[in-house]
Structure formats: C-alpha cells, structure tokens
C-alpha positions, 0 to 999 in steps of 0.5 A, a space after each residue: 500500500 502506498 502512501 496515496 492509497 487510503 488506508 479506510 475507505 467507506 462507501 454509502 454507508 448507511 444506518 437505521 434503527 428501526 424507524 430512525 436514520 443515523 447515517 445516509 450515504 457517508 463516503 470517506 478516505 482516510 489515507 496512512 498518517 492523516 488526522 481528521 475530526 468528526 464533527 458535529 451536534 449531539 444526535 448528528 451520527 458521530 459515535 454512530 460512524 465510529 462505531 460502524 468503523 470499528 464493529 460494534 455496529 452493523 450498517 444497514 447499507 454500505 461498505 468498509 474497507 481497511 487496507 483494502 480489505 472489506 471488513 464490513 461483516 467482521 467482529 469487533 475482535 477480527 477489526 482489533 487484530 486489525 488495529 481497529 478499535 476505540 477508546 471512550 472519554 472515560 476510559 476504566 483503566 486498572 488504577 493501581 496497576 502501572 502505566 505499562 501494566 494497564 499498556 501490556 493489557 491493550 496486547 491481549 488480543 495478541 497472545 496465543 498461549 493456553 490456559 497452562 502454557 500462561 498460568 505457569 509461564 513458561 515456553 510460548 507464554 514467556 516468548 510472548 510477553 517478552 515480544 509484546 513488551 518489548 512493543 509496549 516500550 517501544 509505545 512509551 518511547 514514541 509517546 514520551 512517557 517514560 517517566 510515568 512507565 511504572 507509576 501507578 496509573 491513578 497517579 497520572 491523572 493529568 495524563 491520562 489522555 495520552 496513556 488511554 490513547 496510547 492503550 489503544 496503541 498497543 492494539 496494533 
C-alpha cells in the first residue's frame, strides 16, 4: 500500500434503527498518517460512524474497507487484530496497576498461549510477553512517557489522555 492509497475507505454507508436514520450515504478516505475530526451536534451520527468503523455496529447499507480489505461483516475482535478499535472519554483503566501494566493489557488480543502454557509461564507464554513488551516500550518511547512507565496509573491523572490513547496503541 502506498502512501496515496487510503488506508479506510467507506462507501454509502448507511444506518437505521428501526424507524430512525443515523447515517445516509457517508463516503470517506482516510489515507496512512492523516488526522481528521468528526464533527458535529449531539444526535448528528458521530459515535454512530465510529462505531460502524470499528464493529460494534452493523450498517444497514454500505461498505468498509481497511487496507483494502472489506471488513464490513467482521467482529469487533477480527477489526482489533486489525488495529481497529476505540477508546471512550472515560476510559476504566486498572488504577493501581502501572502505566505499562494497564499498556501490556491493550496486547491481549495478541497472545496465543493456553490456559497452562500462561498460568505457569513458561515456553510460548514467556516468548510472548517478552515480544509484546518489548512493543509496549517501544509505545512509551514514541509517546514520551517514560517517566510515568511504572507509576501507578491513578497517579497520572493529568495524563491520562495520552496513556488511554496510547492503550489503544498497543492494539496494533
């Protein structure tokens, strides 16, 4: 994919409940690394589109493609392995784990390892923490937040922002 290719595209997109129309023909191009904003009244479909993009709901009509793939029918846990995903405003974080504990958790949907092979920690299980950590460090790097890293999350409240969006960095 290059850089011109968008990365999401939505054609039509269409969404009812019931007798209610929430979005009416949307079409959009996101390409890699752009920034964009959805804007607009309470009741104008905001989190209705941010929900199609990400699984939780169906539309009606319509298509969503992610690097050129359709993904209009795929579970919201099929979209995550994909790097799709959302946070919320008030995202419910583990306040007494760390920041890089409450990070690590964003990986889960990584993790391959059984029941036993984690629970006692050993061969998969320790490769895959050691991969996903080594990510994770890499996230607080990009982020600048290396001096939070083992701070409990409760104590980072001024940045809390920052650490939600970059829990949804470790999606990916």
């Amino acid at each position: 994919m290059n850089q011109l290719t968008p990365q999401l595209t939505i054609k039509g997109l269409t969404l009812h409940f019931g007798g209610v129309t929430a979005l009416t023909g949307i079409y959009l191009e996101i390409t890699r690394g752009e920034i964009l904003a959805v804007i607009g009244p309470n009741g104008a479909g905001k989190t209705s589109l941010l929900n199609c993009i990400s699984g939780l709901y169906r539309p009606s009509d319509g298509k969503i493609a992610f690097e050129e793939r359709e993904i209009t029918g795929m579970a919201p846990y099929q979209r995550a392995r994909l790097g799709i995903g959302r946070t919320f405003q008030n995202i419910e974080l583990f306040k007494h784990m760390t920041v890089l504990e409450n990070l690590m958790l964003g990986r889960h949907i990584h993790l391959k390892s059984g029941l036993i092979c984690s629970g006692l920690y050993w061969g998969r299980a320790q490769r895959e923490e050691v991969k996903h950590r080594r990510r994770v460090e890499e996230i607080i790097d990009f982020l600048e937040i290396q001096s939070i890293r083992k701070q409990p999350w409760l104590k980072t409240r001024s940045r809390s922002t920052r650490c939600s969006r970059s829990r949804m960095r470790c999606r990916r």
